[in-house]
Backbone as CSV, one residue per row, in Angstrom:
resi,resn,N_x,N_y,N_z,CA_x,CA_y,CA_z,C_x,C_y,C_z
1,UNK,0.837,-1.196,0.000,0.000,0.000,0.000,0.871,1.245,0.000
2,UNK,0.493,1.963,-1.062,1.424,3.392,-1.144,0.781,4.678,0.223
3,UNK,1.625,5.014,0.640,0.977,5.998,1.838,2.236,7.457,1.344
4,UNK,1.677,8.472,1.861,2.294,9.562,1.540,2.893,10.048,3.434
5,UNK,4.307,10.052,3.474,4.950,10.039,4.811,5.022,11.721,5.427
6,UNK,4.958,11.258,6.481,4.728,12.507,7.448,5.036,13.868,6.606
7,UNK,6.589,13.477,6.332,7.285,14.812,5.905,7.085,15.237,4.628
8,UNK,5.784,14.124,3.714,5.165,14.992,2.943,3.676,15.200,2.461
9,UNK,3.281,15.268,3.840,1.773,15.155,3.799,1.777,17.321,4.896
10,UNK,1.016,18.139,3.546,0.724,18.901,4.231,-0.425,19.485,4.574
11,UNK,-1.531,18.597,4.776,-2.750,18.797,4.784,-3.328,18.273,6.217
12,UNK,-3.563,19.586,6.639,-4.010,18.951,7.753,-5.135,17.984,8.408
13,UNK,-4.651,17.812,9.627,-5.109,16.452,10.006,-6.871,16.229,10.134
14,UNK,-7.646,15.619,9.357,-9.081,15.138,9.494,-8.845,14.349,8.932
15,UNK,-8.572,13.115,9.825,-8.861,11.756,10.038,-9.230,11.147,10.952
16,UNK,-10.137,11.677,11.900,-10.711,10.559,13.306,-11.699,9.883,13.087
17,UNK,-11.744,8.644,13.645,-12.605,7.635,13.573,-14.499,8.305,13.740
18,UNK,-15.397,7.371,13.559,-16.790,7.779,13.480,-17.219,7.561,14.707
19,UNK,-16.553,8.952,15.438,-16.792,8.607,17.407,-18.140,8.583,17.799
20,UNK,-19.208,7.827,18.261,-20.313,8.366,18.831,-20.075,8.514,20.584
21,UNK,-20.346,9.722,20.920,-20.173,10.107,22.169,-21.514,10.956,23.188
22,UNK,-21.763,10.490,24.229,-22.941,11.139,24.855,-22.861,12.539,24.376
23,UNK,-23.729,13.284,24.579,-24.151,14.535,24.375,-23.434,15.562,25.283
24,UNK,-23.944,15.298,26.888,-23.431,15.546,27.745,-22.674,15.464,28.061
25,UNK,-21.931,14.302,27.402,-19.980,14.264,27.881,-19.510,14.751,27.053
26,UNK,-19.559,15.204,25.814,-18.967,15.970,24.712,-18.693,17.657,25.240
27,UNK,-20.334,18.440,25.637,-20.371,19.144,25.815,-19.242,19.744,27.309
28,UNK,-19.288,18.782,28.212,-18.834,18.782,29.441,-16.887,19.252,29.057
29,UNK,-16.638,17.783,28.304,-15.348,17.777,28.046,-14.682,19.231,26.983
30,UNK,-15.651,20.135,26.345,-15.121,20.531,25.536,-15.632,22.109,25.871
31,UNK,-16.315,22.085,26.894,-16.411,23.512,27.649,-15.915,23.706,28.888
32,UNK,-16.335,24.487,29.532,-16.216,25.270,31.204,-17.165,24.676,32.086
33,UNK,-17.608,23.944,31.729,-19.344,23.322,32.956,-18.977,22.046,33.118
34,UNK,-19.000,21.465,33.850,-19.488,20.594,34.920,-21.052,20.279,33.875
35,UNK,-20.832,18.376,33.679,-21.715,17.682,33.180,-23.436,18.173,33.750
36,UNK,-23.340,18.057,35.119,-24.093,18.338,35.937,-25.352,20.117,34.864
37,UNK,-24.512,20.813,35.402,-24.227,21.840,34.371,-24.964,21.591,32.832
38,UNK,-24.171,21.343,32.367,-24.779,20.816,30.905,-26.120,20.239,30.674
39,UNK,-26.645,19.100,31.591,-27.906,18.670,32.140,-28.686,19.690,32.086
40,UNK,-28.561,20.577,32.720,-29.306,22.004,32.747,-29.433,22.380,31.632
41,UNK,-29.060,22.774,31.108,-28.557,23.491,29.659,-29.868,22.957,28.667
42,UNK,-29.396,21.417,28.326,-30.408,20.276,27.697,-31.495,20.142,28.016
43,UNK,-31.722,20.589,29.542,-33.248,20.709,29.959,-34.032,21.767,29.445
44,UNK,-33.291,23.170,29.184,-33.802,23.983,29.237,-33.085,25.097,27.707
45,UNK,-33.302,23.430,26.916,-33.462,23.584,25.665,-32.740,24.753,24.779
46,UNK,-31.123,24.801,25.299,-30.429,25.662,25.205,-29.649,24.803,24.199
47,UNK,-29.157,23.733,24.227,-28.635,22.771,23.059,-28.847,22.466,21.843
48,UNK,-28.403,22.379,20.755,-28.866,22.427,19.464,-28.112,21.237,18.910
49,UNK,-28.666,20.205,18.354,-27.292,19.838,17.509,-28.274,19.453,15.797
50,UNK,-27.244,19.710,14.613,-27.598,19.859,13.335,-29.085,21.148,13.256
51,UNK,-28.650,21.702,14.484,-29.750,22.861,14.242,-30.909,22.623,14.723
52,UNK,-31.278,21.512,15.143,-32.214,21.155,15.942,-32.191,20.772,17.815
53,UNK,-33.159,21.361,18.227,-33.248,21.479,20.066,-33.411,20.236,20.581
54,UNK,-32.698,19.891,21.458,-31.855,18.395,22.048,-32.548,18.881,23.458
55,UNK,-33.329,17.972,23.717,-33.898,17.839,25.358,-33.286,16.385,26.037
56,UNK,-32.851,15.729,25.273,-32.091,14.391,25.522,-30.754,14.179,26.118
57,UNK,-30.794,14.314,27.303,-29.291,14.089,28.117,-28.342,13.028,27.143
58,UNK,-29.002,11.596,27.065,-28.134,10.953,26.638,-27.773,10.959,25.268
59,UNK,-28.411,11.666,24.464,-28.174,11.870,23.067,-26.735,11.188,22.490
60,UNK,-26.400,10.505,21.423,-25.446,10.288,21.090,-25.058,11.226,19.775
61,UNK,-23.634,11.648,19.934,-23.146,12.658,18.509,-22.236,11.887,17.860
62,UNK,-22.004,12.594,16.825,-20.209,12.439,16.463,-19.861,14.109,16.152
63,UNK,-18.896,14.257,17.055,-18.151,15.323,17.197,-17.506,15.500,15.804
64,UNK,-17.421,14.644,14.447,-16.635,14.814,13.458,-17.678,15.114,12.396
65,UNK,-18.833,15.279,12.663,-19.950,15.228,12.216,-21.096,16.389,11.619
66,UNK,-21.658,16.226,13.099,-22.408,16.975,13.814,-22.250,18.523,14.298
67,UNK,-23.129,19.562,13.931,-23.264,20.554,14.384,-23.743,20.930,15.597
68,UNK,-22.877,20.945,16.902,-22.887,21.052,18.021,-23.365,22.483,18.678
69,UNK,-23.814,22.823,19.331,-24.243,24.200,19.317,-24.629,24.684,21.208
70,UNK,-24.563,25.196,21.915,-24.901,26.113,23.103,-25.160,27.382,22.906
71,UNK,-26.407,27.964,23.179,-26.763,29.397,23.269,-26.188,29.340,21.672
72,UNK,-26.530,29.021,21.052,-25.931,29.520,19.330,-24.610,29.296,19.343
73,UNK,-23.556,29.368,20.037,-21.752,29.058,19.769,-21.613,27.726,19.482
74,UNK,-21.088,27.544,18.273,-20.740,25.570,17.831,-19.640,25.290,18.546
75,UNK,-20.003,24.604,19.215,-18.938,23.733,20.133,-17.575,22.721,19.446
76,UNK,-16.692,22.812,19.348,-15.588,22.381,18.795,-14.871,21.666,19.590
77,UNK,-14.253,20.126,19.618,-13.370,18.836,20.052,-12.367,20.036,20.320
78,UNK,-11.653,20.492,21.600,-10.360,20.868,22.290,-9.217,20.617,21.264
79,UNK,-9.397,19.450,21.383,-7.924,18.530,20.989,-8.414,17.542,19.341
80,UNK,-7.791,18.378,18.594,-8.307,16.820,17.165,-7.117,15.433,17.456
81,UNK,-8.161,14.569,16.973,-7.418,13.561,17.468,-6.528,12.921,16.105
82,UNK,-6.000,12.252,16.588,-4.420,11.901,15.587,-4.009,10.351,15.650
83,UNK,-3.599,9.867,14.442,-3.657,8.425,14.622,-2.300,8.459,13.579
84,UNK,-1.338,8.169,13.887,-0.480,7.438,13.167,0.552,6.178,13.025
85,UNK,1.066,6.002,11.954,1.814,4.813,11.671,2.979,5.131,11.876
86,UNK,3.973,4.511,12.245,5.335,5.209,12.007,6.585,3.646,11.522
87,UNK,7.367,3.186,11.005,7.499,2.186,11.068,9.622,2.738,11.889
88,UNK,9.448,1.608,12.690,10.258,2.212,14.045,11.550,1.381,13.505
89,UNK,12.464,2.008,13.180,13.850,1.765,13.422,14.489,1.003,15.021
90,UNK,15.484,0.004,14.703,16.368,-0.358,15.985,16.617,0.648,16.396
91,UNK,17.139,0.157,17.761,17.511,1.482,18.389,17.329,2.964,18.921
92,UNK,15.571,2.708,18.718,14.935,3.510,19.524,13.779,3.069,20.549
93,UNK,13.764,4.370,21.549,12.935,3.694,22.308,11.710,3.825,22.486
94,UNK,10.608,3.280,22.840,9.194,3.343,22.564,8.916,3.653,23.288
95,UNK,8.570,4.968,23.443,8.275,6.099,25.051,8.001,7.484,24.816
96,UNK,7.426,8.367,25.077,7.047,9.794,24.933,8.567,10.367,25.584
97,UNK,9.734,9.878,26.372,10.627,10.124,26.836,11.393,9.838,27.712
98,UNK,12.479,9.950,27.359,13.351,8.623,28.034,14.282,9.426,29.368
99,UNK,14.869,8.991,30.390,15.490,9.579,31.385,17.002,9.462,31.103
100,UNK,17.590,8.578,30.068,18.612,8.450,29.247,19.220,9.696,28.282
101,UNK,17.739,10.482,28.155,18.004,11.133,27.123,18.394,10.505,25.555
102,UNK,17.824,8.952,25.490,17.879,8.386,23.766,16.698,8.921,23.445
103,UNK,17.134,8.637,21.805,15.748,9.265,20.900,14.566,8.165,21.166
104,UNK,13.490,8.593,21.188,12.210,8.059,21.074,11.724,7.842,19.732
105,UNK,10.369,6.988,19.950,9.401,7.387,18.710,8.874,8.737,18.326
106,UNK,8.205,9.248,19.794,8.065,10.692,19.427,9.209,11.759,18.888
107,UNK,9.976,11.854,19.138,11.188,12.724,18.973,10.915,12.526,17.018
108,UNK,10.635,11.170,16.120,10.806,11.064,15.223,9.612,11.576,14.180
109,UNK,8.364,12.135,15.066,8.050,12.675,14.602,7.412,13.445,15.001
110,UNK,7.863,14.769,13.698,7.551,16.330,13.950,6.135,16.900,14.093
111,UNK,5.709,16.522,15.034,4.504,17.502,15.325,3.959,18.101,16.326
112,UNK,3.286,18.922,16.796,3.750,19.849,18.098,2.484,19.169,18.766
113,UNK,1.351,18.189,18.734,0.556,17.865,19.193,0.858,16.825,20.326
114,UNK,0.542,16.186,21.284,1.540,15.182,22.507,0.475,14.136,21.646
115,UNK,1.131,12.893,21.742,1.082,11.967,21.498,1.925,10.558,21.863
116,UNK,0.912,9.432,22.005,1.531,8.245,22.651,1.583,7.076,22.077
117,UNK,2.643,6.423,22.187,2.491,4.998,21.557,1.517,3.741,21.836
118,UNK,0.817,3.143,20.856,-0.330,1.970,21.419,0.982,0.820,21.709
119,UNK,0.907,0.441,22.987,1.984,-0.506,23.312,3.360,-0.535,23.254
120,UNK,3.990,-1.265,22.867,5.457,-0.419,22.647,6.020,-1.981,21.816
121,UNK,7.198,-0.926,21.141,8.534,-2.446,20.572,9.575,-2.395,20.820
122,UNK,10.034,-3.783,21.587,11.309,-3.200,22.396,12.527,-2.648,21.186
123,UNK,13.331,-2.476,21.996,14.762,-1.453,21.799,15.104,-1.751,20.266
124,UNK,15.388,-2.804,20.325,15.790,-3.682,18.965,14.917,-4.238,17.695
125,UNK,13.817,-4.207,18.311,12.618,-4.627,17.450,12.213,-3.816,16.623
126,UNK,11.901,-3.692,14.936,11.616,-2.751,14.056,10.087,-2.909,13.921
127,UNK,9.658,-2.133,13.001,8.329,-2.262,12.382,7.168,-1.207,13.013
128,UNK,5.736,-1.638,12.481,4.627,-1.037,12.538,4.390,-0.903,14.491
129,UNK,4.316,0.967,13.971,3.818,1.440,15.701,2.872,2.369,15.472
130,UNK,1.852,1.900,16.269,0.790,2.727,16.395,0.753,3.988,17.269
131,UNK,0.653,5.044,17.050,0.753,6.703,17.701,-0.296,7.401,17.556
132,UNK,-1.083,7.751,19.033,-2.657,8.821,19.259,-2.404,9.191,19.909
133,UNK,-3.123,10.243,20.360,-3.949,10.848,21.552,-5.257,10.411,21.639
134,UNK,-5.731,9.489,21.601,-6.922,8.738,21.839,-6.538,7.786,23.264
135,UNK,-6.787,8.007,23.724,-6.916,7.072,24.652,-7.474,5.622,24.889
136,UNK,-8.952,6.165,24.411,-10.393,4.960,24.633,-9.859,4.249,22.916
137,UNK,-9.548,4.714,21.926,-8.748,3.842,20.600,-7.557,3.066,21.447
138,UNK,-6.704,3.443,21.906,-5.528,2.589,22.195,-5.662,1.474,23.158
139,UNK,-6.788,1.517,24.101,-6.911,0.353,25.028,-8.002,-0.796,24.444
140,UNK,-8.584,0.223,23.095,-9.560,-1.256,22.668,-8.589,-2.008,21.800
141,UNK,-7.645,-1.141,20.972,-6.650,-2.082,20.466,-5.651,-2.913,21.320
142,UNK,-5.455,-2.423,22.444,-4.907,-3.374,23.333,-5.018,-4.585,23.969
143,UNK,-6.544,-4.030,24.085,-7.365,-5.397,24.974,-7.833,-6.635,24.138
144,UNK,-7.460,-7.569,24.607,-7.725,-9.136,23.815,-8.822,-9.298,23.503
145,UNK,-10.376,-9.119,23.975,-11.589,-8.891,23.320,-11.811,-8.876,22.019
146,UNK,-10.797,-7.485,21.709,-10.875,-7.006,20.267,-10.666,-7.950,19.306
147,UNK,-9.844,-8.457,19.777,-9.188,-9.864,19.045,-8.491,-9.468,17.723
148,UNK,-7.895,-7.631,18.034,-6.708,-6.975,16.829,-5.701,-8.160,16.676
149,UNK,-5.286,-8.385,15.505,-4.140,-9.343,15.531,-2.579,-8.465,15.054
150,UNK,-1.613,-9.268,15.772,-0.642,-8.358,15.462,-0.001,-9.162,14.454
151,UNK,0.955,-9.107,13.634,1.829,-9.965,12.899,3.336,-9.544,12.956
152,UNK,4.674,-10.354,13.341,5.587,-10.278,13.197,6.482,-11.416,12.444
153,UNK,7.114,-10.307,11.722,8.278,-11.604,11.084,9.772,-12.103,11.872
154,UNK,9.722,-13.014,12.121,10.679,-13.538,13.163,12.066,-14.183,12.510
155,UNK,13.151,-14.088,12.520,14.262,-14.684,12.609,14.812,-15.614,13.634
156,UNK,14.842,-16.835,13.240,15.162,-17.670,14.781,16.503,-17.892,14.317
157,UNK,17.246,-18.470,15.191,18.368,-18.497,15.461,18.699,-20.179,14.883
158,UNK,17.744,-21.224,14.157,18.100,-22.263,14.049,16.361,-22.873,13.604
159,UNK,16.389,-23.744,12.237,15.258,-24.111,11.897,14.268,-24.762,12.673
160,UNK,12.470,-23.942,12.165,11.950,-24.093,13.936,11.292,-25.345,13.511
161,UNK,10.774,-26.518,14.334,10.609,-27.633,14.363,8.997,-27.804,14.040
162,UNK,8.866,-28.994,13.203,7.009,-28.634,13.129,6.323,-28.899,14.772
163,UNK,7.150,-29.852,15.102,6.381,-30.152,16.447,6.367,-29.149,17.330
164,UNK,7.419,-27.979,17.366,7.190,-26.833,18.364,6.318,-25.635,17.883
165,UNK,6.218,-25.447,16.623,5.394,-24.830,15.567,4.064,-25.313,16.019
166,UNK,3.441,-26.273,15.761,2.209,-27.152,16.433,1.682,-26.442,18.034
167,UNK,2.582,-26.465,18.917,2.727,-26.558,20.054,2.148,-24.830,20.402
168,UNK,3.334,-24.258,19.321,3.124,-22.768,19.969,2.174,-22.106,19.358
169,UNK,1.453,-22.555,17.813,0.373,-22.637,17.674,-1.070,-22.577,18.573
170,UNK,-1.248,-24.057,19.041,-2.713,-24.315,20.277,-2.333,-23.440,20.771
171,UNK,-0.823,-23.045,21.716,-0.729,-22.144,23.168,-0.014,-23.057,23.834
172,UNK,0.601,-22.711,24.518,1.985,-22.796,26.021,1.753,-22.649,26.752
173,UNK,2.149,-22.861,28.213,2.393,-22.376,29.570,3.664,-20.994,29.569
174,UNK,3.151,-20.412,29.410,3.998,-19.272,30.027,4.164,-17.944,30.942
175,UNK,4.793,-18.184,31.932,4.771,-17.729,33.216,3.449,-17.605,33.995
176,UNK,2.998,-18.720,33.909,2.010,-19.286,34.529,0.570,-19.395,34.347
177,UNK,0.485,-19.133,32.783,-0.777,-19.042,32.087,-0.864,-19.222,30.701
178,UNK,-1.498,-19.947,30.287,-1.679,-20.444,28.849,-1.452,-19.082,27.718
179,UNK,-1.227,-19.031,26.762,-0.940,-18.619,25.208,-2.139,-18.653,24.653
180,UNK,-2.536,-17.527,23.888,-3.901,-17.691,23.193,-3.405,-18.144,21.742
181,UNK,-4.217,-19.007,21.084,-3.680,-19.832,20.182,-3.263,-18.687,18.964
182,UNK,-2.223,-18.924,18.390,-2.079,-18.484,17.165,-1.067,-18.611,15.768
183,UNK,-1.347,-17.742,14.974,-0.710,-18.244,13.566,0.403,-18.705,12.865
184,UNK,1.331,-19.622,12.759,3.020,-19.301,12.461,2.690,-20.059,10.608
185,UNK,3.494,-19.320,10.191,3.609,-19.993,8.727,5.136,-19.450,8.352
186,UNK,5.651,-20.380,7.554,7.070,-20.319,7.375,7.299,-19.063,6.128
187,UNK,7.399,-17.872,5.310,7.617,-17.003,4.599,8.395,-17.460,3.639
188,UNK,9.185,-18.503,3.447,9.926,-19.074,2.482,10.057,-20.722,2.703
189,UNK,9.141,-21.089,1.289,9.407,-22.829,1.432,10.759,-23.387,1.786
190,UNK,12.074,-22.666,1.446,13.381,-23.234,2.020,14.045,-22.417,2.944
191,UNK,13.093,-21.776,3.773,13.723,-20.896,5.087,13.076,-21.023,5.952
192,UNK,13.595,-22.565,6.778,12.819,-22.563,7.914,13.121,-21.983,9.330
193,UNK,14.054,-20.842,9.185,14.220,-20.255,10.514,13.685,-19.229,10.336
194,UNK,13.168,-18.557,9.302,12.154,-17.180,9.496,10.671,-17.983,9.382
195,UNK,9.892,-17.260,10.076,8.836,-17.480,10.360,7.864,-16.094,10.547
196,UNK,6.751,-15.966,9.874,5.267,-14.947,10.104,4.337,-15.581,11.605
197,UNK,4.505,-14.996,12.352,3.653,-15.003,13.274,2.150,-14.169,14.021
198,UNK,1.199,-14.209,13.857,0.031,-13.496,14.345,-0.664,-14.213,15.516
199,UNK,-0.777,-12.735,16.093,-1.333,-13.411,17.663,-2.101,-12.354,17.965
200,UNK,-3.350,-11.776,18.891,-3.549,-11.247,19.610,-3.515,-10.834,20.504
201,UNK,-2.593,-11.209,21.361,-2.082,-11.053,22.670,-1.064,-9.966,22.800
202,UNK,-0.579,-9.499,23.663,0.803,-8.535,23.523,1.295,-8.321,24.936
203,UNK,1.700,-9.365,25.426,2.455,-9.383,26.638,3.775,-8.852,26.750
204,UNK,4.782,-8.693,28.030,5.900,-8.008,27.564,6.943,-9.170,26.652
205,UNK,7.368,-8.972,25.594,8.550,-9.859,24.511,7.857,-11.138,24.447
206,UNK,6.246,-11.029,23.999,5.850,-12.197,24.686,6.501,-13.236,23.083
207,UNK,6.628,-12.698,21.941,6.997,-13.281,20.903,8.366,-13.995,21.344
208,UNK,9.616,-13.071,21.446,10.650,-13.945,21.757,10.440,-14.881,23.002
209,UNK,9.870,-14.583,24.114,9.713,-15.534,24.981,8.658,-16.917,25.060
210,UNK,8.003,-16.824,23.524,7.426,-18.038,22.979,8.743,-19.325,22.454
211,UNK,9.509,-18.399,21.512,10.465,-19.121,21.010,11.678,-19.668,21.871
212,UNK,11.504,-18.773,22.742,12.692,-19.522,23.739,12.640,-19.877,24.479
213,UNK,11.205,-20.463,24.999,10.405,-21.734,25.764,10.876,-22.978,25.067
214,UNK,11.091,-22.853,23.347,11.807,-24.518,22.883,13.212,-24.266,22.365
215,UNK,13.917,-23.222,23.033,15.018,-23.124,22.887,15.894,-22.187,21.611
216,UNK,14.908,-21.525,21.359,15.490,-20.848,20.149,15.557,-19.205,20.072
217,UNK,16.550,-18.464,19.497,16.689,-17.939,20.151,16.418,-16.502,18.760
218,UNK,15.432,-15.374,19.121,15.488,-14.232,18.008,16.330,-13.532,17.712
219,UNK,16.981,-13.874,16.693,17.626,-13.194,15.943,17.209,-11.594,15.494
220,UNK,16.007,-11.471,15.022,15.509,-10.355,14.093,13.999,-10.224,14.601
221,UNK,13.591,-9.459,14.348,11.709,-9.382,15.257,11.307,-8.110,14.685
222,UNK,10.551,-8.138,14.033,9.606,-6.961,13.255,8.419,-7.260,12.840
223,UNK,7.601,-6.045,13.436,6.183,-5.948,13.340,5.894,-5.778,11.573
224,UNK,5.314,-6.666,11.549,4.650,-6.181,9.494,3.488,-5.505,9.218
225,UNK,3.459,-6.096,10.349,1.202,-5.523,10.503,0.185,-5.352,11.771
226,UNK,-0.527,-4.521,11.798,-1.234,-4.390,12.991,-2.635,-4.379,12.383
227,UNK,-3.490,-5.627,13.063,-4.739,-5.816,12.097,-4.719,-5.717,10.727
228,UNK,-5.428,-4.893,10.076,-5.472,-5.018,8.440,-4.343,-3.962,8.058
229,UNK,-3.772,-2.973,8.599,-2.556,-2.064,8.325,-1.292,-2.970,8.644
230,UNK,-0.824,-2.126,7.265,0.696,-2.517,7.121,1.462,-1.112,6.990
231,UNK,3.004,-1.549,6.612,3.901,-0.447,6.738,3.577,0.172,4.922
232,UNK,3.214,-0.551,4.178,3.176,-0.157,2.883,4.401,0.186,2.320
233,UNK,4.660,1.725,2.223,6.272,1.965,1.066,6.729,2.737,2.331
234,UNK,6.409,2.849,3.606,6.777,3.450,4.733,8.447,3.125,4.814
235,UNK,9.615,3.896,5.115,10.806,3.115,5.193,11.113,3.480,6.558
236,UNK,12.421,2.499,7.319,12.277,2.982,8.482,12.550,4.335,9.209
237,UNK,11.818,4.887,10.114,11.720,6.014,10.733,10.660,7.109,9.463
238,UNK,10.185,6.936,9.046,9.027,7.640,8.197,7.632,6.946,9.084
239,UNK,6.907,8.111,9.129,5.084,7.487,9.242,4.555,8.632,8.894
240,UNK,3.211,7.830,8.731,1.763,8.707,8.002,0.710,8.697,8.892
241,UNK,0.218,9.344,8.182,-1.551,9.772,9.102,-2.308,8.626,8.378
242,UNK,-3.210,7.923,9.461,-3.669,6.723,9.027,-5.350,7.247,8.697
243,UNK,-5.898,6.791,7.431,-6.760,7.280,6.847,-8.518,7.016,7.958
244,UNK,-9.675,7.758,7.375,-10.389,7.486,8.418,-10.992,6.192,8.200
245,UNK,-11.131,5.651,6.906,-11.400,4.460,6.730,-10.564,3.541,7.311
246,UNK,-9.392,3.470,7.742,-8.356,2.632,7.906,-8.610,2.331,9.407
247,UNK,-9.197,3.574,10.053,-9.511,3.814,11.456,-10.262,2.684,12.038
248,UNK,-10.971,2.971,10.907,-12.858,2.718,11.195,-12.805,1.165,11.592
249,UNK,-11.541,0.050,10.343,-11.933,-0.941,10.129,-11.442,-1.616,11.286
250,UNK,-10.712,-1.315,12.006,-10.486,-2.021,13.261,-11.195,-2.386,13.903
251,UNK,-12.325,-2.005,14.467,-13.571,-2.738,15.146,-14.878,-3.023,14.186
252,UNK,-14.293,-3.228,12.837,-15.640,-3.321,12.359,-16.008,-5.058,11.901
């Protein structure tokens, strides 16, 4: 997939997902009042949204949408929200900031908005990283429910065995709780020490510490894909603004 990278995309950012959000918590979060407050407001038919009078506390909007309105002033999201890809070079670290003073993910890219990484890849590990200020986006992609799958391409240190392939497949014991089952397929019919792996889970190194439950040891570890996104023509240390469709399809 061709994507156009940070440093040459100059259009600003409208791409957030199709948020539906209470009425009252929109209004709350994006003014001076106290929810409580706002209640009032809605009672007494001071609320407007698409131009029409909202007596409905729980009303649902989309802030990306919808014409939001108090006493006539359109109410506007504080903060636009931001979703990007970045595909992460070795040797950095996956953190808003380090006490080392090494470069981060953020540091790599230029934009004056704060933003955080969905999960992290350790030190050495390359590939696809997810970067918001969403909050309530980053913990549904986190949480196993979702059943987001991640995919990494693995380098083992020595050709991996079908019977441990099998094994780490169903799921393992590891550190004291089963493995949720998942995908390994070999990437080259005569390279059986790299291996594609997808899992849903994302424990800490839980990938290398699959493989070296049967003794083998990662060589190389990079993310290819997160759910249906990939890095596309991304090279390392470049990312893009991830489209709103691209957003969307994660829980759909």
């Amino acid at each position: 997939m061709m994507r156009k990278t940070g440093t040459e995309m100059e259009k600003k950012n409208n791409y957030p997902p199709e948020n539906l959000i209470r009425l009252n918590k929109f209004l709350a979060n994006n003014t001076n009042f106290a929810r409580r407050k706002i209640d009032e407001f809605i009672d007494q038919a001071r609320v407007t949204v698409n131009h029409k009078v909202v007596t409905e506390q729980g009303m649902q909007v989309n802030p990306d949408s919808d014409d939001i309105r108090l006493d006539g002033e359109k109410i506007r999201e504080k903060t636009k929200k931001l979703y990007i890809i970045l595909n992460k070079p070795a040797g950095i670290i996956t953190s808003t900031d380090d006490e080392k003073n090494r470069e981060t993910v953020v540091d790599l890219i230029n934009i004056k908005e704060k933003i955080f990484p969905v999960g992290r890849l350790d030190y050495d590990t390359t590939g696809l990283l997810l970067l918001t200020n969403d909050g309530d986006f980053a913990n549904k992609l986190m949480h196993p429910k979702y059943k987001v799958t991640k995919t990494y391409v693995v380098k083992l240190s020595k050709p991996l065995d079908e019977k441990h392939k099998a094994k780490l497949m169903s799921g393992i014991r590891l550190e004291g709780r089963m493995t949720a089952p998942c995908k390994i397929v070999f990437t080259n019919k005569n390279d059986f020490e790299t291996v594609a792996i997808s899992l849903i889970e994302g424990r800490n190194r839980q990938v290398r510490k699959m493989f070296e439950h049967f003794g083998y040891f990662v060589r190389k570890l990079h993310r290819s894909a997160y759910g249906h996104v990939t890095l596309g023509n991304l090279a390392p240390g470049q990312w893009a603004k991830l489209s709103v469709e691209e957003v969307n399809r994660f829980f759909k």
